[in-house]
BAPA-306544 format. One record per residue (C-alpha): x, y, z; residue in one letter; residue number from 1. Coordinates in pm, 1 decimal, decimal comma. Layout:
{{X; Y; Z}; a; NUM}
...
***
This chain:
{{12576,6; -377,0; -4051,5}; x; 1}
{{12282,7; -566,2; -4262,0}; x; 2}
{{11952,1; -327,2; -4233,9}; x; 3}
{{11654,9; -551,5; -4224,8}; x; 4}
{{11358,3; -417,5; -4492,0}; x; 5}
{{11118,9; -401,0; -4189,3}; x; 6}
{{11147,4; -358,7; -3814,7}; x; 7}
{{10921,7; -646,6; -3699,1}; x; 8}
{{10804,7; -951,2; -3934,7}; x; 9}
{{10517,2; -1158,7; -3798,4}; x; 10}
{{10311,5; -1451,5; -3958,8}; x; 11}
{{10036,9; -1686,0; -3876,9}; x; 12}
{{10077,4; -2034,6; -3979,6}; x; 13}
{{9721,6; -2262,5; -4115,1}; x; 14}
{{9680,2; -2490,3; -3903,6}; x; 15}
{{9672,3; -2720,7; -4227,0}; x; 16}
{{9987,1; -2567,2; -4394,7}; x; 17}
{{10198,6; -2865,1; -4475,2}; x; 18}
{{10545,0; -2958,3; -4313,0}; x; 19}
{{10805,8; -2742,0; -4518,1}; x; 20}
{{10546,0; -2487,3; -4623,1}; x; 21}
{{10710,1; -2148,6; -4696,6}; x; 22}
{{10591,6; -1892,5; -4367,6}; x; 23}
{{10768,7; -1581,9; -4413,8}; x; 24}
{{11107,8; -1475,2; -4524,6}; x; 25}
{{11282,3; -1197,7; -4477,6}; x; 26}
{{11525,8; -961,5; -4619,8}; x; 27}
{{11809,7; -744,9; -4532,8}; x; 28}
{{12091,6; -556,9; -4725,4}; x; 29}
{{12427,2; -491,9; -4649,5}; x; 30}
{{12578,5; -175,7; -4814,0}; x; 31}
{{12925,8; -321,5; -4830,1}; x; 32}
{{13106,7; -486,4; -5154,4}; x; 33}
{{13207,0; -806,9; -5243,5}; x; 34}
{{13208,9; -1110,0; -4966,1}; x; 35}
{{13173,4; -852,7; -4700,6}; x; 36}
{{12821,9; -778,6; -4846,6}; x; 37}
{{12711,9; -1166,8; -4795,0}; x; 38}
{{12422,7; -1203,7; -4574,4}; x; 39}
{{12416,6; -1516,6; -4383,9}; x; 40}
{{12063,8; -1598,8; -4187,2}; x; 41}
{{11974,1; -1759,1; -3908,3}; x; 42}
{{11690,8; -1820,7; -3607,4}; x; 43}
{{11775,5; -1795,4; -3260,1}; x; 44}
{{11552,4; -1909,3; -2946,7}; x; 45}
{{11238,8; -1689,4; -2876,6}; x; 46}
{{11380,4; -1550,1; -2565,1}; x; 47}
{{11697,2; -1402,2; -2758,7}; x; 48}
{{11959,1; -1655,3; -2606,1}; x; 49}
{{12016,1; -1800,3; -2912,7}; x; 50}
{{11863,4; -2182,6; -2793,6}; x; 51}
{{11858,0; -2453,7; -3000,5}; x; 52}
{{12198,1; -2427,2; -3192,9}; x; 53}
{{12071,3; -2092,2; -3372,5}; x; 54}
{{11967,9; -2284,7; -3683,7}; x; 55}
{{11670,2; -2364,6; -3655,8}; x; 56}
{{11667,2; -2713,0; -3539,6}; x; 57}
{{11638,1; -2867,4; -3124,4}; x; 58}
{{11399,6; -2655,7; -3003,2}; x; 59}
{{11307,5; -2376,9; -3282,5}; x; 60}
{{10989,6; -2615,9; -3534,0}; x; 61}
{{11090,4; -2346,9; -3830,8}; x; 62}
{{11363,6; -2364,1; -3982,3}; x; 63}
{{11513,7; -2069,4; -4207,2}; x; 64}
{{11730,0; -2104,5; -4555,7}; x; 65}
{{12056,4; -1874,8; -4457,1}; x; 66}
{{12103,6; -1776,1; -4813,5}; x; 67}
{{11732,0; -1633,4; -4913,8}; x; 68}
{{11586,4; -1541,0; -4565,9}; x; 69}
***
């Protein structure tokens, strides 16, 4: 499975920071080859049920990039 570089990733947003201003991102790796090694992500509702579609939009205001984290 993908190992994440850190445990838990937290961020504080300005209150000014524009719409589509870069938060956090995030990184994992995946020590198998080829297509299997393709990391795909994604955000999921803040109590873990996976809300809002699990891409960021409905519910979720972020949205994440699922190629770069």
């Amino acid at each position: 499975p993908p190992i994440f570089s850190q445990t838990l990733y937290q961020a504080r947003v300005p209150e000014d920071a524009p719409v589509g201003a870069s938060v956090l991102q995030v990184t994992a790796a995946d020590a198998d080859e080829g297509t299997n090694a393709d990391i795909r992500y994604r955000l999921e509702g803040g109590d873990g049920s996976g809300s809002g579609g699990g891409d960021g939009a409905g519910s979720l205001p972020f949205e994440v990039d699922p190629e770069s984290g």
